[in-house]
Biopython code that builds the backbone (N, CA, C, O; Angstrom):
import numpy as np
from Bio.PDB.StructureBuilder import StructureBuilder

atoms = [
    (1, "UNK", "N", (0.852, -1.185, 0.000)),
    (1, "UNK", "CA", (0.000, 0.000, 0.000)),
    (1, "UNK", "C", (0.890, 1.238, 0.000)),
    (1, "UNK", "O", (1.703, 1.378, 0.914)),
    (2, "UNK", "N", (0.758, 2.376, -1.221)),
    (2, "UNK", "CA", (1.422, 3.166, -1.021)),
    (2, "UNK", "C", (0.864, 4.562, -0.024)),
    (2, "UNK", "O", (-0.297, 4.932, 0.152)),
    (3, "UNK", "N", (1.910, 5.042, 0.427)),
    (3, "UNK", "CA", (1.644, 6.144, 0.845)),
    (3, "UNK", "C", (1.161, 7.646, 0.189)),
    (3, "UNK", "O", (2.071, 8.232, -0.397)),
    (4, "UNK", "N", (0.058, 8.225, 0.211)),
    (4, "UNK", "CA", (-0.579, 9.539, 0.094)),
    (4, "UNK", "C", (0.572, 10.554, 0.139)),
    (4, "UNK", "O", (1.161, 10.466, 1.216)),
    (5, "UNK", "N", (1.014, 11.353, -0.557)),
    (5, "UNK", "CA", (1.757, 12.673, -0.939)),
    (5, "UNK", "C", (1.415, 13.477, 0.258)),
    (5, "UNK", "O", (0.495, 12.921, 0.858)),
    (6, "UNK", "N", (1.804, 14.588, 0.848)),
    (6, "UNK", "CA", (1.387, 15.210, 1.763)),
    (6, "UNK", "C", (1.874, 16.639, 0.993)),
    (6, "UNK", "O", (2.909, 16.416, 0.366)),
    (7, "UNK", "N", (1.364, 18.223, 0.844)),
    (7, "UNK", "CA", (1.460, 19.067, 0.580)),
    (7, "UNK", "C", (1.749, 19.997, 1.154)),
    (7, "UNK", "O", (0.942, 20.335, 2.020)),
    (8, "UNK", "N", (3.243, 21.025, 0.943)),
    (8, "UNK", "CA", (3.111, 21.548, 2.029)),
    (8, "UNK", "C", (3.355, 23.156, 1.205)),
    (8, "UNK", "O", (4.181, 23.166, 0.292)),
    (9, "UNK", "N", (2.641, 24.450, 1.546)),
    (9, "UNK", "CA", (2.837, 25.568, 0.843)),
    (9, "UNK", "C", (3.173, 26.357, 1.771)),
    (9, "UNK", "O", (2.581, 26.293, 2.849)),
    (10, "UNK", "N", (4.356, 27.421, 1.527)),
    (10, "UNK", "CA", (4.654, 28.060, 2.357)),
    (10, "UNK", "C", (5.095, 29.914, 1.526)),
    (10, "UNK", "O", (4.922, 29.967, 0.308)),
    (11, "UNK", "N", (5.486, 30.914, 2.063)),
    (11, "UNK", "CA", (5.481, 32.155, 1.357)),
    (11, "UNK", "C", (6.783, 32.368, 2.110)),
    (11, "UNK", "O", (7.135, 32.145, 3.268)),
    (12, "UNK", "N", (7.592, 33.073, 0.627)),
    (12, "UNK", "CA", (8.941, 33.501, 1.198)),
    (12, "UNK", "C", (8.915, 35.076, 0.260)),
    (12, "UNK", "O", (8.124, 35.502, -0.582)),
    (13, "UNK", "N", (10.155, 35.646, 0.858)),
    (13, "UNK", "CA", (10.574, 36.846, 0.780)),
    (13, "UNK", "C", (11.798, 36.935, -0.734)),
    (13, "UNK", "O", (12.467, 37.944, -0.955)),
    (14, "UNK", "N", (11.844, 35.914, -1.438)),
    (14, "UNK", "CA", (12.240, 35.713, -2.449)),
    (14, "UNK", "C", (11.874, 36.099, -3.730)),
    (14, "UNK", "O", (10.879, 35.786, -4.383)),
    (15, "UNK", "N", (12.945, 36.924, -4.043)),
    (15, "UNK", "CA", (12.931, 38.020, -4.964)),
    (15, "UNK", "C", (13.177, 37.793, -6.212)),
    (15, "UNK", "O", (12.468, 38.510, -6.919)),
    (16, "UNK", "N", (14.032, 36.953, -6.940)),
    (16, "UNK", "CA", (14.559, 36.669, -8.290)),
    (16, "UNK", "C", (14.883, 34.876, -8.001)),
    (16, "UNK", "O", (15.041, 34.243, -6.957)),
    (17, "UNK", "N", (14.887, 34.451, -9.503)),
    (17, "UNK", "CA", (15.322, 33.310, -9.817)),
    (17, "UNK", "C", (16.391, 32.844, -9.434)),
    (17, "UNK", "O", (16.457, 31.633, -9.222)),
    (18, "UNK", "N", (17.443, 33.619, -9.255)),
    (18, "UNK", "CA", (18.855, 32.999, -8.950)),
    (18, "UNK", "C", (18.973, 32.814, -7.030)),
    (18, "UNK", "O", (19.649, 32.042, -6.350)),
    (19, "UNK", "N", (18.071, 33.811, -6.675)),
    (19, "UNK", "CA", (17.786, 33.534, -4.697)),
    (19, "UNK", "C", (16.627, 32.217, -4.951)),
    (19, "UNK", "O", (17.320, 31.208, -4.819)),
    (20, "UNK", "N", (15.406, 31.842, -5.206)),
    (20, "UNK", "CA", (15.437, 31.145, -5.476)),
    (20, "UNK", "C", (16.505, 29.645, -5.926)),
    (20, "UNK", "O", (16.874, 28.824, -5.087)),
    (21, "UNK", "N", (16.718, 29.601, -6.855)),
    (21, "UNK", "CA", (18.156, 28.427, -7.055)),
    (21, "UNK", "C", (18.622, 28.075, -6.187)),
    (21, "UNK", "O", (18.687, 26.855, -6.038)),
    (22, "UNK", "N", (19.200, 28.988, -5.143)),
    (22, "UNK", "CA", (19.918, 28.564, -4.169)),
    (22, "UNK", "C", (19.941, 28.301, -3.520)),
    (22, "UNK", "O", (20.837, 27.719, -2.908)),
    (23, "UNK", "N", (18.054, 28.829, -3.029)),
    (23, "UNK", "CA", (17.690, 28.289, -1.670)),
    (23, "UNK", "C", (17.323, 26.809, -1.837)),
    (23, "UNK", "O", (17.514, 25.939, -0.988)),
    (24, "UNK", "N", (16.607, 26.591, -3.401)),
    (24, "UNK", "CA", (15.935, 24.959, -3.588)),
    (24, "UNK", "C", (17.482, 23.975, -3.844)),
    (24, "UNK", "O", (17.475, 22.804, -3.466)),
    (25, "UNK", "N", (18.256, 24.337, -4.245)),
    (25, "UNK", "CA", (19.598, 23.700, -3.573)),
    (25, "UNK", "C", (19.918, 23.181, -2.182)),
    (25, "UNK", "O", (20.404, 22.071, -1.964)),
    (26, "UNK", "N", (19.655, 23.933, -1.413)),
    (26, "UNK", "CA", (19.857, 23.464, -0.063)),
    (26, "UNK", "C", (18.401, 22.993, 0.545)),
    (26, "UNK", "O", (18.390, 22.476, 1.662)),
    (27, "UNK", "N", (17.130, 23.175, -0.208)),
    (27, "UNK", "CA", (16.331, 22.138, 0.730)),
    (27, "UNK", "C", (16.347, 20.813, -0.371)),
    (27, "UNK", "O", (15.745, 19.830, 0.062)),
    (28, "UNK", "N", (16.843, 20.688, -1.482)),
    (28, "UNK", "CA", (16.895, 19.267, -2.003)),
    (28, "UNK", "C", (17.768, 18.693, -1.429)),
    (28, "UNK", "O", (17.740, 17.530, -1.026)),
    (29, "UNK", "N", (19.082, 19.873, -1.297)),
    (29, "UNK", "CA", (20.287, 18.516, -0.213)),
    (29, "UNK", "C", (19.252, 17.937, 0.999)),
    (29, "UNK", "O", (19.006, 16.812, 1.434)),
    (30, "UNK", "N", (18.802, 19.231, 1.294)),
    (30, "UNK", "CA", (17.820, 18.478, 3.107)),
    (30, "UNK", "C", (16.953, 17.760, 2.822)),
    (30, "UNK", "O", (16.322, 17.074, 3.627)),
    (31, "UNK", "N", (16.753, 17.813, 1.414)),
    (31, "UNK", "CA", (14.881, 16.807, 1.577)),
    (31, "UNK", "C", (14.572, 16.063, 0.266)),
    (31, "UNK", "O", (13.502, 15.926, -0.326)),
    (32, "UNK", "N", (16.759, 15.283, -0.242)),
    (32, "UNK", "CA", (16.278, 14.880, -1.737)),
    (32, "UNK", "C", (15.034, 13.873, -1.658)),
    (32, "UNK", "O", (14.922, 13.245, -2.711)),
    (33, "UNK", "N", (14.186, 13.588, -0.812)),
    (33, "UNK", "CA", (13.102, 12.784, -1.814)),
    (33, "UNK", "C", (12.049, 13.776, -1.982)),
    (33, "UNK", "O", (10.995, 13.295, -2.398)),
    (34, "UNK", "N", (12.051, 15.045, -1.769)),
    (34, "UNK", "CA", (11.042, 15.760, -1.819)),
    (34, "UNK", "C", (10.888, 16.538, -3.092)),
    (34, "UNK", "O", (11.824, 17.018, -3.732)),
    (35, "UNK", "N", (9.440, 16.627, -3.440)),
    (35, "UNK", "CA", (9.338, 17.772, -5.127)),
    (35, "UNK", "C", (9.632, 18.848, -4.432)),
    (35, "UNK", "O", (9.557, 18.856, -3.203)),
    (36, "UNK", "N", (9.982, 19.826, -5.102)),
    (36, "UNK", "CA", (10.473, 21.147, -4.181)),
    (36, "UNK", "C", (10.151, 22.369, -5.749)),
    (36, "UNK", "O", (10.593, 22.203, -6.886)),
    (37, "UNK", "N", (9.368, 23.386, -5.311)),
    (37, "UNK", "CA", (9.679, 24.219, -6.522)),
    (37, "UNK", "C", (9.200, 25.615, -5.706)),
    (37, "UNK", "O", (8.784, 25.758, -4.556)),
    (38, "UNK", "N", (9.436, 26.573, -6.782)),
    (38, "UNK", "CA", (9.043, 28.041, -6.326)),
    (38, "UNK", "C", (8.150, 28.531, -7.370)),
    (38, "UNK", "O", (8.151, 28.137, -8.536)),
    (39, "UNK", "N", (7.498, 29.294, -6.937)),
    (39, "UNK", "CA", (6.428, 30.273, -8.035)),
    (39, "UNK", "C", (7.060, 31.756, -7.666)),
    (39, "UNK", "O", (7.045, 32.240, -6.534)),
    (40, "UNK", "N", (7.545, 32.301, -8.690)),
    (40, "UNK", "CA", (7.827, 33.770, -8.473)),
    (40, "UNK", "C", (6.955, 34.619, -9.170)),
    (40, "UNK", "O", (7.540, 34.837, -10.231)),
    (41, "UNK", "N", (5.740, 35.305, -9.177)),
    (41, "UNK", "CA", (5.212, 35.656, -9.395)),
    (41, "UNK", "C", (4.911, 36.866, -8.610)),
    (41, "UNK", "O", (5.227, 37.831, -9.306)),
    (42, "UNK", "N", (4.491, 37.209, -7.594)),
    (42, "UNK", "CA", (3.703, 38.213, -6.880)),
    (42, "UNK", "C", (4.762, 38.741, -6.053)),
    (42, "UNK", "O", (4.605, 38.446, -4.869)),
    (43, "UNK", "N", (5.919, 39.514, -6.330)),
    (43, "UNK", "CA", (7.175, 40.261, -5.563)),
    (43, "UNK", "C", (6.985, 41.537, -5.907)),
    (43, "UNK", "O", (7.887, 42.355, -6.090)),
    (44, "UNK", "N", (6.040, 41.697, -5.983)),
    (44, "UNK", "CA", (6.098, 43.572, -6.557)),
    (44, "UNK", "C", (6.063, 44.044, -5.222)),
    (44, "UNK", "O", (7.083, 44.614, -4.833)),
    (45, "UNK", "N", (5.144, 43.937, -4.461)),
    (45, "UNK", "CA", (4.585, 44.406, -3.315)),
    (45, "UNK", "C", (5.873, 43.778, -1.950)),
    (45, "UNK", "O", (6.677, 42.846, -1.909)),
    (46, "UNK", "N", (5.510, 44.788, -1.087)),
    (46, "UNK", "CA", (6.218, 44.414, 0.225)),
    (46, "UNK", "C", (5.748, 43.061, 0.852)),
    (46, "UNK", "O", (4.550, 42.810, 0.721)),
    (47, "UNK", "N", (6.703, 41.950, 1.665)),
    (47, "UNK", "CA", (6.365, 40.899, 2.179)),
    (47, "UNK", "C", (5.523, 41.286, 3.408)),
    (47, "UNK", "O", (5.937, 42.160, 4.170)),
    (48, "UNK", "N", (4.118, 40.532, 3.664)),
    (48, "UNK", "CA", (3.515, 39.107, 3.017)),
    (48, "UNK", "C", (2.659, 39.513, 1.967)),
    (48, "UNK", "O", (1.841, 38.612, 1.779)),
    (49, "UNK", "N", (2.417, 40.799, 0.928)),
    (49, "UNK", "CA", (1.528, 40.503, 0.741)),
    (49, "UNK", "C", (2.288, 40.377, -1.145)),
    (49, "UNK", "O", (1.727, 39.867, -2.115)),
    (50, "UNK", "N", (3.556, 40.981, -1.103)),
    (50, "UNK", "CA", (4.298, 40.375, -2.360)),
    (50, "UNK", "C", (5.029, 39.235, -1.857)),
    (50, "UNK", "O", (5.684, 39.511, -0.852)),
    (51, "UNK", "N", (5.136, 37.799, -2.329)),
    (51, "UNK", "CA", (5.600, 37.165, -2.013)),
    (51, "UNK", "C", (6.035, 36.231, -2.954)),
    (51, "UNK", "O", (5.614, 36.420, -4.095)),
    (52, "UNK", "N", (6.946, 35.038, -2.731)),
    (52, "UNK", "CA", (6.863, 33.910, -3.860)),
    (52, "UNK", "C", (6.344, 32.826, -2.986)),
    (52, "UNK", "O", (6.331, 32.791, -1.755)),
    (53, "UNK", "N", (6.011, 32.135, -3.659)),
    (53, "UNK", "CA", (5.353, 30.750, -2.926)),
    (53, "UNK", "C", (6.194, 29.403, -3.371)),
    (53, "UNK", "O", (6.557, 29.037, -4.489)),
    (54, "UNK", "N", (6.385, 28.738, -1.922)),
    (54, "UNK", "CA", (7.507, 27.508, -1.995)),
    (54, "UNK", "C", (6.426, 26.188, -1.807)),
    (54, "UNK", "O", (5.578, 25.960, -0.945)),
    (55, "UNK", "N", (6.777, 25.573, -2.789)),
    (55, "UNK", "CA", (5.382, 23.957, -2.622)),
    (55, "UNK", "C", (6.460, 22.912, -1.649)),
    (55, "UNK", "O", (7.624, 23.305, -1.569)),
    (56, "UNK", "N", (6.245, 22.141, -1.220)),
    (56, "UNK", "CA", (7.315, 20.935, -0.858)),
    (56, "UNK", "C", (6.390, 19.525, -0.731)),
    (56, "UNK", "O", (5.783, 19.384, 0.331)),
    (57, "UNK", "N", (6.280, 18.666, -1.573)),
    (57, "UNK", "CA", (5.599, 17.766, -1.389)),
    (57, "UNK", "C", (6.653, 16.423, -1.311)),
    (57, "UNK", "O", (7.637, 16.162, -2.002)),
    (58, "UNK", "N", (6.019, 15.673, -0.158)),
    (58, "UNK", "CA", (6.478, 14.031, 0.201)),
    (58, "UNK", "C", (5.398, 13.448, 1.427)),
    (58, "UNK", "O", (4.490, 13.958, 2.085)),
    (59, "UNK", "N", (5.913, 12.341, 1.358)),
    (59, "UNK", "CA", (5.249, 11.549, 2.389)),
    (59, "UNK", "C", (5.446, 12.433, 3.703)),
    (59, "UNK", "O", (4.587, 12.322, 4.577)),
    (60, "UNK", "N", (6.215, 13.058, 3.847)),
    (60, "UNK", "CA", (6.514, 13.526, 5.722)),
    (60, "UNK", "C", (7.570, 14.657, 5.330)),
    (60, "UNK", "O", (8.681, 14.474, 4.832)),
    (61, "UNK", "N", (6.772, 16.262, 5.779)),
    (61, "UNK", "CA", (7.684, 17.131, 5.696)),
    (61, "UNK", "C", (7.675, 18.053, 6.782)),
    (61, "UNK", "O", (6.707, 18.439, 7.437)),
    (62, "UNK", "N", (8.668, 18.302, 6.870)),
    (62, "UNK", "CA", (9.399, 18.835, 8.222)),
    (62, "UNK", "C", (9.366, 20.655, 8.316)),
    (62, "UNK", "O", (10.355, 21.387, 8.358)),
    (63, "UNK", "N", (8.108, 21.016, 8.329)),
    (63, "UNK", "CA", (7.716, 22.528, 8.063)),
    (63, "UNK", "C", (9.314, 23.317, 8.994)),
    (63, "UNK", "O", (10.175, 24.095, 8.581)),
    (64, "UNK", "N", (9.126, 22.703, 10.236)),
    (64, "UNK", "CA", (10.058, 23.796, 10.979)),
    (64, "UNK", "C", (11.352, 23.960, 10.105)),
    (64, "UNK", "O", (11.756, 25.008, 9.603)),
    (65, "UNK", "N", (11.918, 22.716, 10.025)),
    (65, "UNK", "CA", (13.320, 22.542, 9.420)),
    (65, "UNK", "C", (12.792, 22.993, 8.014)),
    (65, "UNK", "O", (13.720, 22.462, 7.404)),
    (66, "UNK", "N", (12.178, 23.449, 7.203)),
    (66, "UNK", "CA", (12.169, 24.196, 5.923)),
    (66, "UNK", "C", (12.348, 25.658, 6.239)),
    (66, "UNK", "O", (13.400, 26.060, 5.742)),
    (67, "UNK", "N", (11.798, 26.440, 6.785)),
    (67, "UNK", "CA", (11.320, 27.351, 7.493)),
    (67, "UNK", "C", (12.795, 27.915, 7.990)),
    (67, "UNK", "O", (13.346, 28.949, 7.614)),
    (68, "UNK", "N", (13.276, 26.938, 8.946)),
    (68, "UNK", "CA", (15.261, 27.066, 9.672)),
    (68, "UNK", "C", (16.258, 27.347, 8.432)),
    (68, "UNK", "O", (17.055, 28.284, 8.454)),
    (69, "UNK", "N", (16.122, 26.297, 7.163)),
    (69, "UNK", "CA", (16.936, 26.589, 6.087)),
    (69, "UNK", "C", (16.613, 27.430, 5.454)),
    (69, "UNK", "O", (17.587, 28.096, 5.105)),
    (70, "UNK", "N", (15.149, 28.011, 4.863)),
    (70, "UNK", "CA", (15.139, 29.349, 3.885)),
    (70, "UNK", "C", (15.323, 30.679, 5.170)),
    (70, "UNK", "O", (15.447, 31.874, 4.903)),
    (71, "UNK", "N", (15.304, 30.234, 6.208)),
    (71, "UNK", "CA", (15.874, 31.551, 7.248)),
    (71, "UNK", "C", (17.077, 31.664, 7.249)),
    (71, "UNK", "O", (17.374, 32.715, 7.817)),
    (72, "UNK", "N", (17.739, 31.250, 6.985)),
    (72, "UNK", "CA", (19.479, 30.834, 7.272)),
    (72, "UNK", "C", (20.027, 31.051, 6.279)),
    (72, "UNK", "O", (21.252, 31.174, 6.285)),
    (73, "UNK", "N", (19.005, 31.211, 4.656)),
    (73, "UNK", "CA", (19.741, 31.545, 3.822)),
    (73, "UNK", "C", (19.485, 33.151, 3.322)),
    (73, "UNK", "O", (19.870, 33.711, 2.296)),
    (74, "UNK", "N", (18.732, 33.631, 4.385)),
    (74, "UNK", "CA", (18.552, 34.960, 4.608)),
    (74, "UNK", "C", (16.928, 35.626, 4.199)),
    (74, "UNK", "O", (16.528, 36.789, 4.251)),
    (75, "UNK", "N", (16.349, 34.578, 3.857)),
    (75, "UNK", "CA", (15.039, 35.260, 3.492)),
    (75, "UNK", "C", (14.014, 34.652, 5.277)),
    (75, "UNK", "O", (14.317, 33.834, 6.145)),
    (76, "UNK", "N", (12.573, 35.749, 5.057)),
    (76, "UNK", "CA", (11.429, 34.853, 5.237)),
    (76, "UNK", "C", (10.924, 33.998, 4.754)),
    (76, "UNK", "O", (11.131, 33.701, 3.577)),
    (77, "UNK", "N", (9.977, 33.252, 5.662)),
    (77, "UNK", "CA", (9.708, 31.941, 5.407)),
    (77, "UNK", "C", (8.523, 31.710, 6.415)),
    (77, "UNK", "O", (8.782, 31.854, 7.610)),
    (78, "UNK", "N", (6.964, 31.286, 5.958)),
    (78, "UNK", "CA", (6.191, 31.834, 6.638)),
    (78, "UNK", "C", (4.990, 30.301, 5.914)),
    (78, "UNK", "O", (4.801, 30.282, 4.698)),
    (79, "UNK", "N", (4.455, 29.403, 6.637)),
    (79, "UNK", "CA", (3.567, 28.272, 6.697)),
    (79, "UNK", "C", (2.178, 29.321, 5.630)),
    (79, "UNK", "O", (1.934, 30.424, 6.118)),
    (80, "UNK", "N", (1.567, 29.039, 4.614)),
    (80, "UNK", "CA", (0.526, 29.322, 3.814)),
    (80, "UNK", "C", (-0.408, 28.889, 4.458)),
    (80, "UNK", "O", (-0.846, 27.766, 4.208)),
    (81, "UNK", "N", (-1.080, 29.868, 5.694)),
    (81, "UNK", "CA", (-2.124, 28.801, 6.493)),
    (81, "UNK", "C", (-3.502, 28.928, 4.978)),
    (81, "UNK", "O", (-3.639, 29.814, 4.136)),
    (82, "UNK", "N", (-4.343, 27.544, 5.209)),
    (82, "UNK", "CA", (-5.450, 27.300, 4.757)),
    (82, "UNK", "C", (-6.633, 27.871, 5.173)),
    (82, "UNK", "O", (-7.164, 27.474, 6.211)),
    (83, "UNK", "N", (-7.306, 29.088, 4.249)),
    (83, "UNK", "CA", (-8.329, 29.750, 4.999)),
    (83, "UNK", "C", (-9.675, 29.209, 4.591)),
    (83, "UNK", "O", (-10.102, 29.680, 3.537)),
    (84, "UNK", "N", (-10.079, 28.737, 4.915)),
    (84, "UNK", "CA", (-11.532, 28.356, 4.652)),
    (84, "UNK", "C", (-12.620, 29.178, 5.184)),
    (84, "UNK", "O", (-12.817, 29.560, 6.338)),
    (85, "UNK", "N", (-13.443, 29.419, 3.857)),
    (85, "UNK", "CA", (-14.722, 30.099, 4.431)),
    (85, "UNK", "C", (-16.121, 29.093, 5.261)),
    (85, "UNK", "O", (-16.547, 28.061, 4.743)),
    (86, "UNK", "N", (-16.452, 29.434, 6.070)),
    (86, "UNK", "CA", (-17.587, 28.482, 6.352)),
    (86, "UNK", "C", (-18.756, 29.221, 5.979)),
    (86, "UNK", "O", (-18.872, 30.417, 5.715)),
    (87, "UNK", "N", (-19.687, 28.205, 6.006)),
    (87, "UNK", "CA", (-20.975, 29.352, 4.953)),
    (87, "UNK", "C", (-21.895, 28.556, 5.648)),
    (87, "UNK", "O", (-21.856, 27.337, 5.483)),
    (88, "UNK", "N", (-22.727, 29.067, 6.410)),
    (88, "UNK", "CA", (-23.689, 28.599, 7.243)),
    (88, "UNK", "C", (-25.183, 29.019, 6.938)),
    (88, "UNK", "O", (-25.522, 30.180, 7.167)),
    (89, "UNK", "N", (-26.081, 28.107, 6.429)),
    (89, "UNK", "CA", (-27.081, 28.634, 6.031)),
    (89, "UNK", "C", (-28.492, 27.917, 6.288)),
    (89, "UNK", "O", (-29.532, 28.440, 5.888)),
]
sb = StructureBuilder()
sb.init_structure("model")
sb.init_model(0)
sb.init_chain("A")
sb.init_seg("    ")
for serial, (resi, resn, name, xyz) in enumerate(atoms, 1):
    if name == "N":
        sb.init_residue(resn, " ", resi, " ")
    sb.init_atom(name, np.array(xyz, "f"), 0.0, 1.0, " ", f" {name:<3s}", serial, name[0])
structure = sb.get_structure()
């Protein structure tokens, strides 16, 4: 029986492609079985509300220790909480 993917989205302070590169360098050393990518898209604006968004998907991922390495490599690094609307009617 295989194991379910687990998803994990998080928002960093990452500005260009090449900060990017370097940071997904050091979480593939930390987490080669993990997909790891960045969306750079929305950096116009000041962090959180310009941001890039970091995916990390595997069986078991280690939010803090992602979070410790894109801090260490000098950016923020901030959990994409899930907002759900409830609609009560």
């Amino acid at each position: 029986m295989s194991q379910e993917s687990l998803v994990e989205v998080f928002t960093t302070n990452i500005q260009c492609k090449v900060q990017a590169e370097t940071t997904l360098k050091k979480l593939q050393t930390a987490f080669p079985e993990s997909k790891i990518n960045f969306d750079i898209n929305e950096t116009e604006l000041p962090y959180p509300a310009g941001h890039t968004i970091l995916r990390v998907e595997n069986h078991t991922i280690n939010a803090e220790e992602i979070i410790r390495i894109v801090n260490l490599s000098g950016f923020r690094c901030d959990i994409l909480e899930d907002k759900k609307r409830c609609t009560d009617n």
